[in-house]
Backbone atoms as SQL, in Angstrom:
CREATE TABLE atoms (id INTEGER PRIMARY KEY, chain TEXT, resi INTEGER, resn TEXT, atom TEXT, x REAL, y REAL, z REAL);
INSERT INTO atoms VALUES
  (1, 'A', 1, 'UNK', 'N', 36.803, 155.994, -128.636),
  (2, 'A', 1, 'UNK', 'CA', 37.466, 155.357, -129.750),
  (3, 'A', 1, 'UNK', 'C', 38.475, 154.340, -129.205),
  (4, 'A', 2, 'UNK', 'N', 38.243, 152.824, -129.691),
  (5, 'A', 2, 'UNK', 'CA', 39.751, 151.974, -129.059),
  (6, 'A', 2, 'UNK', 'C', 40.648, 151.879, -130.120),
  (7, 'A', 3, 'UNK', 'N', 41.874, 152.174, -129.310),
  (8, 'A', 3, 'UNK', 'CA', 43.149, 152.073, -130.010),
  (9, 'A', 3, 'UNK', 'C', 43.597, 150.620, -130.929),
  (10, 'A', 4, 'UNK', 'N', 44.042, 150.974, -132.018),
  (11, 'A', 4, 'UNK', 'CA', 44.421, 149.326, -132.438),
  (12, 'A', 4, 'UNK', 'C', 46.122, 149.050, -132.224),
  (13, 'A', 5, 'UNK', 'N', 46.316, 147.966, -131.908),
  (14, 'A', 5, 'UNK', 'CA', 47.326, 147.870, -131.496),
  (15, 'A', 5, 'UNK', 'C', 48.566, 148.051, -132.306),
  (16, 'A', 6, 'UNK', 'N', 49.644, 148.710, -132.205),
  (17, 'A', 6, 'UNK', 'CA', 50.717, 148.640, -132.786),
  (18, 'A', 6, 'UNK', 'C', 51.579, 148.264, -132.741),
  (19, 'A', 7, 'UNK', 'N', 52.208, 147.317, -133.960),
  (20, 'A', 7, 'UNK', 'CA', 53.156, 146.417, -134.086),
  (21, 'A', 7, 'UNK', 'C', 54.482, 147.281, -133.641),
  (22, 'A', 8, 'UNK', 'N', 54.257, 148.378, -133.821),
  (23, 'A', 8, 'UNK', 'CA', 55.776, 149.422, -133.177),
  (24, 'A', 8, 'UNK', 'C', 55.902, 149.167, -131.645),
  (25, 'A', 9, 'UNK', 'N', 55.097, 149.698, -130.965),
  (26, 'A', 9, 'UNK', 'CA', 54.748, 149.550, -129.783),
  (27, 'A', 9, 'UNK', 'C', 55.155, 147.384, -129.013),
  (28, 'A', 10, 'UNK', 'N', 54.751, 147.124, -130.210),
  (29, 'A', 10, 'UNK', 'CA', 54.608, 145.610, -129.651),
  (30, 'A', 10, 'UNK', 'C', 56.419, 145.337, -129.870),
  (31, 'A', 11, 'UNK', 'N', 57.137, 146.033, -130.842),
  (32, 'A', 11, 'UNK', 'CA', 58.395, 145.880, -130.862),
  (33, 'A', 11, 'UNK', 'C', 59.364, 146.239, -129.472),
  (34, 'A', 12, 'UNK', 'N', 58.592, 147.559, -129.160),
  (35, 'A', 12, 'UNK', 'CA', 59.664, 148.427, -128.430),
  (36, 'A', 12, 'UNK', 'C', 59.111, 147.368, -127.238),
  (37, 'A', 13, 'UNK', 'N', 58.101, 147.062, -126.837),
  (38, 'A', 13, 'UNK', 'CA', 58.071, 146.312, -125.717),
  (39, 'A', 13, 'UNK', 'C', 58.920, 144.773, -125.407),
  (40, 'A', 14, 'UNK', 'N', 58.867, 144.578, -126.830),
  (41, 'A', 14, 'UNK', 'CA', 60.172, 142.947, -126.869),
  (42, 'A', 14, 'UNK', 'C', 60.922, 143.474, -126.484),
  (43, 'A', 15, 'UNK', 'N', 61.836, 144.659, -126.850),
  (44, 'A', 15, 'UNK', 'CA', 62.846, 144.891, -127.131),
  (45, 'A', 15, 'UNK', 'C', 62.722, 145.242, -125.028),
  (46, 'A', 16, 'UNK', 'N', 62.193, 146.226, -124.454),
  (47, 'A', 16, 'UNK', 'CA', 62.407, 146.425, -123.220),
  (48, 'A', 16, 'UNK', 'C', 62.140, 145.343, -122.151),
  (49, 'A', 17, 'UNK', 'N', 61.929, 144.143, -123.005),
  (50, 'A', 17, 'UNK', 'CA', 61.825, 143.084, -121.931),
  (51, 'A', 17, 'UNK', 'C', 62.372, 141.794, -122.266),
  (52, 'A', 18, 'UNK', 'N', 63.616, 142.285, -123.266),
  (53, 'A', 18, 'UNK', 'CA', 64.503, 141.399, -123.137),
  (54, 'A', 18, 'UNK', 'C', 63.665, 140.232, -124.365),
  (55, 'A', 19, 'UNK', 'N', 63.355, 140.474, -125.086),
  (56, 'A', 19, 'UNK', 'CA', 62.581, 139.350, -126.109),
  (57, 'A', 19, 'UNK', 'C', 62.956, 139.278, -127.668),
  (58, 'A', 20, 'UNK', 'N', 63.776, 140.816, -127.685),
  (59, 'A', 20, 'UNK', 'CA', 64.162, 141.358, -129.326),
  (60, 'A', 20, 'UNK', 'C', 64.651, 140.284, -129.773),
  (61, 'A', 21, 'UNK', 'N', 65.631, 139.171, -129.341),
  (62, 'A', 21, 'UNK', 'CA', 66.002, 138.266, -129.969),
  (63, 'A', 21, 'UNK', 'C', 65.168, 137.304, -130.791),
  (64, 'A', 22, 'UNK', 'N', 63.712, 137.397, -130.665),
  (65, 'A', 22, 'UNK', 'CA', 62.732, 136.445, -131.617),
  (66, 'A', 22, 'UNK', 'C', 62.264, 137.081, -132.455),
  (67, 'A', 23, 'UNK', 'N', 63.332, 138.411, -132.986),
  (68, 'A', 23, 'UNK', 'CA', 62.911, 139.054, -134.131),
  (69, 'A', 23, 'UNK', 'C', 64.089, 139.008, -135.097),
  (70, 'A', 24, 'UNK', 'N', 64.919, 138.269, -134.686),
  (71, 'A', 24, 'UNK', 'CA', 66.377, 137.755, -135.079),
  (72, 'A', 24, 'UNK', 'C', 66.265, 136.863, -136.823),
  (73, 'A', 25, 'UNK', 'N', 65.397, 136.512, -137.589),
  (74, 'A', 25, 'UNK', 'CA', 65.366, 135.601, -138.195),
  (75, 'A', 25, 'UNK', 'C', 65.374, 136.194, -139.870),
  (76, 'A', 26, 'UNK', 'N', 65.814, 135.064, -140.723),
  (77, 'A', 26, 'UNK', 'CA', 65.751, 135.521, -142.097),
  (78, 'A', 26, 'UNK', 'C', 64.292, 135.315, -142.670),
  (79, 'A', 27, 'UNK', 'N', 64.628, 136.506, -143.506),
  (80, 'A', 27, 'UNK', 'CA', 63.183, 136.145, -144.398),
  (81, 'A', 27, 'UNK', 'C', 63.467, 137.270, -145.568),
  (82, 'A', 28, 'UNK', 'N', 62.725, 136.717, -147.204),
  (83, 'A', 28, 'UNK', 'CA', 63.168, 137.105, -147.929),
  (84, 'A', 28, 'UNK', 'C', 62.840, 138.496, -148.245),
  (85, 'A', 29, 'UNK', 'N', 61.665, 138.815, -147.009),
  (86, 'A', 29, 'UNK', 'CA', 61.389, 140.251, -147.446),
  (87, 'A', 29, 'UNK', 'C', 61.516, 141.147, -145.847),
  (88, 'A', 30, 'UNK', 'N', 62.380, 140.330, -145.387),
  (89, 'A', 30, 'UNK', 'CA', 62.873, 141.174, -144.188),
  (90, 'A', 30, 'UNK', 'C', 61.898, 140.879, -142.753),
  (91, 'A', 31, 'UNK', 'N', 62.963, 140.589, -141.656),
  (92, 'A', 31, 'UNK', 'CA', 62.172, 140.156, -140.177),
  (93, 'A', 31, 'UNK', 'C', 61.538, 141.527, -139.738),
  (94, 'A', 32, 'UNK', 'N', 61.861, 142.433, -140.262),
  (95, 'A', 32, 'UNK', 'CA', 60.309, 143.650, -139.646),
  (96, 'A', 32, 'UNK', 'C', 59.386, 143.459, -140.203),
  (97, 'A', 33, 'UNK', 'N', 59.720, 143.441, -141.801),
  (98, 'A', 33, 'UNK', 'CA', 58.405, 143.515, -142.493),
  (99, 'A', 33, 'UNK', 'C', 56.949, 141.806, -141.766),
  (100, 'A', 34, 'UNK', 'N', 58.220, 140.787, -141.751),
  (101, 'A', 34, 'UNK', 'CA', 57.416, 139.152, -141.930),
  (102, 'A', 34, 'UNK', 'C', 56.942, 139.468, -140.809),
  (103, 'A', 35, 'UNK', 'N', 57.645, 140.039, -139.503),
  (104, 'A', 35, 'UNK', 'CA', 56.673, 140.143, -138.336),
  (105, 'A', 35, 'UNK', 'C', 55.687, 140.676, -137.871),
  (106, 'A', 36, 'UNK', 'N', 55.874, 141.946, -138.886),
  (107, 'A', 36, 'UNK', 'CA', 54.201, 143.181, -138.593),
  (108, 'A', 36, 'UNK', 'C', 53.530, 142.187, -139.394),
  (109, 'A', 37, 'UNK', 'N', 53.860, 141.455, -140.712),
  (110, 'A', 37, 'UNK', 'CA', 52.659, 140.759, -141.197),
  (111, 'A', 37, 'UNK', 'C', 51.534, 139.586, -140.434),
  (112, 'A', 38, 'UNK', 'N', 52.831, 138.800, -140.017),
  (113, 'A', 38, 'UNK', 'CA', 52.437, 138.072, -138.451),
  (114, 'A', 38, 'UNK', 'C', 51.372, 138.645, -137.536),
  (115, 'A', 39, 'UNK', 'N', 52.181, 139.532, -137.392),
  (116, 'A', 39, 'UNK', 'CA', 51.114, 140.435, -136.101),
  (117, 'A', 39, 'UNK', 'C', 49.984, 140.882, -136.748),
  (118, 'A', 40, 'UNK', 'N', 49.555, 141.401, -137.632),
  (119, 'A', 40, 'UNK', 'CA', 48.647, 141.723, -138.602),
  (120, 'A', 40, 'UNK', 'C', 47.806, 140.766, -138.737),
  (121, 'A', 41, 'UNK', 'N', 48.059, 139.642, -139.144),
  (122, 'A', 41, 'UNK', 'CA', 47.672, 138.319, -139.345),
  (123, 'A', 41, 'UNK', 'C', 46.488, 137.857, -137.979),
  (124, 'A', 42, 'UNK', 'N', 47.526, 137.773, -136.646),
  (125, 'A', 42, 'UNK', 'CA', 47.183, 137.743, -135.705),
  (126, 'A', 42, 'UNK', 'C', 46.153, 138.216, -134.918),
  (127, 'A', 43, 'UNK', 'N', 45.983, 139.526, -135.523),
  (128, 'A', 43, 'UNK', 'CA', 44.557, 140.579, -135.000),
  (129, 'A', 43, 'UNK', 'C', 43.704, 140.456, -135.620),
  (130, 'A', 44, 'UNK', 'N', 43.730, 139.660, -137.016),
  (131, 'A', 44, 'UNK', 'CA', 42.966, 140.031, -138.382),
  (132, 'A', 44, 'UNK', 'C', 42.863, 141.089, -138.940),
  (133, 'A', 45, 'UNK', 'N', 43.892, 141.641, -139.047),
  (134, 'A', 45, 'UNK', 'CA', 44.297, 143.224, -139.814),
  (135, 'A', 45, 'UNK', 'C', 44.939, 143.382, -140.888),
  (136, 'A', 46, 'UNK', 'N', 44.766, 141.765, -141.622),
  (137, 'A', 46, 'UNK', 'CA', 45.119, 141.943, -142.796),
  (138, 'A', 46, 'UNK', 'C', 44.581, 142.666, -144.382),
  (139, 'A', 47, 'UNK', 'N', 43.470, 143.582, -143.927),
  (140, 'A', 47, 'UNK', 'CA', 42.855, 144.333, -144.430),
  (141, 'A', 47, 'UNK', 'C', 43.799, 145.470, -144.707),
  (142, 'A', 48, 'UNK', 'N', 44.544, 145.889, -144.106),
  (143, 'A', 48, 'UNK', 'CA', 45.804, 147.520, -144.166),
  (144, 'A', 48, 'UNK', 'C', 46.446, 146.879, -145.295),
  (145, 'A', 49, 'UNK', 'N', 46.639, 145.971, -146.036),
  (146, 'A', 49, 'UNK', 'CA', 48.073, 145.482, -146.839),
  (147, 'A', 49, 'UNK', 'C', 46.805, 145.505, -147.969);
């Protein structure tokens, strides 16, 4: 079975390599939410929403 990637995982890794700051930004429904959508977007996993 392959794993699909997780936007959690993809966080904690900004965050341990010094990158958390490009999660810094406004948005009207919140920079966690706009960025898993991003990332979602990105894999074509916009099927989960």
């Amino acid at each position: 079975m392959r794993e699909h990637p997780s936007f959690y995982a993809f966080k904690t890794w900004l965050s341990q390599n010094h990158y958390s700051h490009y999660l810094n930004f406004r948005s009207p429904m919140g920079a966690d939410y706009g960025a898993e959508m991003w990332f979602d977007d990105e894999l074509g996993r916009n099927w989960r929403r």
